[in-house]
C-alpha distance (Angstrom), angle and dihedral (degrees) to the residues before:
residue distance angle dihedral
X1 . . .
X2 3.37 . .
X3 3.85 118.1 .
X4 4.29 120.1 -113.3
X5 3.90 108.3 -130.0
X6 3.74 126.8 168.5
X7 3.94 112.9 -74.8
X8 3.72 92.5 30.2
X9 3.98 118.2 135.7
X10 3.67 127.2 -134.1
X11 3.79 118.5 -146.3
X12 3.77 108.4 -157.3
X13 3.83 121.9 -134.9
X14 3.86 107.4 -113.8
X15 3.76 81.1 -127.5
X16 3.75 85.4 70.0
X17 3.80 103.4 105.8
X18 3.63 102.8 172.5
X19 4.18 101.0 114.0
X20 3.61 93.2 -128.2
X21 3.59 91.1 49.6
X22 3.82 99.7 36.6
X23 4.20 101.9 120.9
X24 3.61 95.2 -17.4
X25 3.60 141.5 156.6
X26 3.09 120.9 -156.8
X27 4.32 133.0 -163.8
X28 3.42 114.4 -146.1
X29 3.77 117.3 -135.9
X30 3.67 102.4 178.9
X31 3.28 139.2 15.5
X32 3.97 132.0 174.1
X33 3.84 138.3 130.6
X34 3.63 99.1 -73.0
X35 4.14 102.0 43.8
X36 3.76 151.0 -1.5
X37 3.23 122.0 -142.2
X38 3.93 131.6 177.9
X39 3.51 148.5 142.4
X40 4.31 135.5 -112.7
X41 3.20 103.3 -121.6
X42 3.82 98.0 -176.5
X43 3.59 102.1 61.9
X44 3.92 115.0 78.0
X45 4.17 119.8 -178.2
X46 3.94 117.4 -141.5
X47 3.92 84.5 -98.1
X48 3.41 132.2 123.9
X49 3.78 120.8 -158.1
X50 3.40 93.5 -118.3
X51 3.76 102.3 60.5
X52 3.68 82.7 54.9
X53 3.73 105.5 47.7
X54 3.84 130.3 55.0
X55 4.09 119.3 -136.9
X56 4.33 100.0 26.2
X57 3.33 124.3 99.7
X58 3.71 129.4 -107.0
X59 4.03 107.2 -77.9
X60 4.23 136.2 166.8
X61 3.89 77.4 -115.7
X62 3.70 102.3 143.9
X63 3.95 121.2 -154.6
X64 3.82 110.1 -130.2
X65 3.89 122.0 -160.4
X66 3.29 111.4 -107.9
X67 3.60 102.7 -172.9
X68 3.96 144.9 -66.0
X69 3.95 91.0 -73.9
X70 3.63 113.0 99.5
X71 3.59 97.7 -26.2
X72 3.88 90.0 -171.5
X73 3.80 96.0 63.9
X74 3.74 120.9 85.1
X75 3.46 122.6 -138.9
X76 3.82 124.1 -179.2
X77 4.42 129.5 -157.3
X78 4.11 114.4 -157.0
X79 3.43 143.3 172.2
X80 3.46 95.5 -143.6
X81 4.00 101.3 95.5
X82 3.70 117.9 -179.5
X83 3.56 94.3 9.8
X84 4.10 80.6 78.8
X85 3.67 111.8 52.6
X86 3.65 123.7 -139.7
X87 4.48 85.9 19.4
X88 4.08 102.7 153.5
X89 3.77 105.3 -126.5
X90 4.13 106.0 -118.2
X91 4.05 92.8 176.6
X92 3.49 139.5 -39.6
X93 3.97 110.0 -40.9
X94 4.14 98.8 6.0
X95 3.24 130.0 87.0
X96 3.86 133.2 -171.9
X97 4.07 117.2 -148.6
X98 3.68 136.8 -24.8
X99 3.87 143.0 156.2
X100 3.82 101.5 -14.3
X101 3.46 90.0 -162.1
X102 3.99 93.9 62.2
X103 4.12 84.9 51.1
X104 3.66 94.9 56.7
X105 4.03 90.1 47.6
X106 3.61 86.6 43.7
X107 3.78 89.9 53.7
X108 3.62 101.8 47.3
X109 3.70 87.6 53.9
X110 3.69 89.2 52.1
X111 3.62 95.9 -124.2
X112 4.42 94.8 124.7
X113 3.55 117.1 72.5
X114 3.98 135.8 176.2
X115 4.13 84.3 -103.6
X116 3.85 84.0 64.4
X117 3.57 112.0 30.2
X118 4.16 144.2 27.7
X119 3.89 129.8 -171.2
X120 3.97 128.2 -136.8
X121 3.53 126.1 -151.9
X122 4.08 94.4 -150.7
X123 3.91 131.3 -27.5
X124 3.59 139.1 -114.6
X125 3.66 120.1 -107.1
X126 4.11 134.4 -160.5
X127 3.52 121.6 174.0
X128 3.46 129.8 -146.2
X129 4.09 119.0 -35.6
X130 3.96 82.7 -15.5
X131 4.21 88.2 106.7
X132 3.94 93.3 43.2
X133 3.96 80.5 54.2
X134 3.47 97.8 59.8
X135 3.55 97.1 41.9
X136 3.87 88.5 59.2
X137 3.35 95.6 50.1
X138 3.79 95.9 49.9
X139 4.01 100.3 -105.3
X140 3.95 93.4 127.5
X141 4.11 141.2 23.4
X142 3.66 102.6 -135.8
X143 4.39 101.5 -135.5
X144 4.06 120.9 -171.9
X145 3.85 129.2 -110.7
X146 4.37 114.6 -61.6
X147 3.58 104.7 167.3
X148 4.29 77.6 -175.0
X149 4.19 79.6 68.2
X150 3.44 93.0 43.2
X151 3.66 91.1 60.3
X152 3.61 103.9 40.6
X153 3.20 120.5 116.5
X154 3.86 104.7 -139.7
X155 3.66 149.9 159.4
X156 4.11 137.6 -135.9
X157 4.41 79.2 -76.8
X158 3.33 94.1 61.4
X159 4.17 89.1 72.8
X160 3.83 90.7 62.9
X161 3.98 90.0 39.3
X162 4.01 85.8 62.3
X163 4.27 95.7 34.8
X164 3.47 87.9 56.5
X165 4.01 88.1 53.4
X166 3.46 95.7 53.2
X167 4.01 129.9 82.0
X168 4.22 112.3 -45.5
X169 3.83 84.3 -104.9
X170 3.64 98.2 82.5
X171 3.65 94.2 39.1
X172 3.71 99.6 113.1
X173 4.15 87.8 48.2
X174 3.75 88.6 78.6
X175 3.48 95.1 76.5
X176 3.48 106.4 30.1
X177 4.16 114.9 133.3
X178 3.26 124.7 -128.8
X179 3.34 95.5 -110.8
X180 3.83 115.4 18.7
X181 3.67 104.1 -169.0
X182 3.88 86.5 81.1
X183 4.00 95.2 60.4
């Protein structure tokens, strides 16, 4: 079995009902003994940042959910590093939160783009062994590091875009309804 580090993508089963789940990819952000958290990176509300968040100015900055967790928390991934203070390192080049108050100067000055940053409307959470479960059982394809993917802004199509990259085996997932007793 493969092991979960930070800046791994999950792959969901199309079997995977659960709304938040349904199609999704999902970055993980951290990973240790005690938790796994991440965020869907494929599933983007009709929100803009701005609607959302007092004292920025008005941006194309869509707000992705991030998962069923605290869906009224904002979280944020980058790739500009230092420039952010207190940013968690997830891998080499991408970087998940920091001083909020430095991104909101940053982006009235016009210095964050959507090449350089994304926004989460709430996480996804495993605790402990609950992710190896589901990877045994089938729930998830475990996929390496892409900071490209990271930064992509995408939509629910974008899951079959990257099944139909993988190995032949998952070929026919790409299409697969969300509920197949109606085909």
């Amino acid at each position: 079995m493969q092991n979960i580090e930070n800046g791994s993508f999950l792959i969901s089963h199309p079997t995977l009902l659960e709304e938040s789940f349904f199609k999704a990819i999902v970055l993980v952000t951290h990973h240790n003994f005690e938790e796994t958290i991440g965020l869907v990176i494929n599933h983007p509300s009709k929100i803009k940042l701005h609607e959302i968040i007092d004292d920025i100015p008005n941006s194309d900055f869509p707000v992705y959910i991030g998962g069923p967790v605290s869906k009224n928390s904002i979280h944020f991934i980058h790739s500009l590093g230092r420039l952010i203070p207190n940013s968690i390192k997830i891998y080499n080049g991408l970087y998940f939160g920091g001083d909020f108050d430095i991104v909101k100067d940053l982006l009235w000055k016009g210095k964050i783009s959507k090449e350089n940053m994304r926004f989460f409307a709430g996480y996804s959470g495993w605790e402990a062994n609950q992710l190896d479960d589901e990877l045994k059982e089938n729930s998830w394809i475990l996929k390496e590091k892409n900071l490209k993917l990271s930064m992509r802004y995408s939509n629910k199509d974008y899951w079959s875009e990257i099944i139909r990259k993988m190995d032949k085996k998952y070929a026919l997932w790409a299409n697969f309804p969300k509920d197949p007793s109606l085909n």
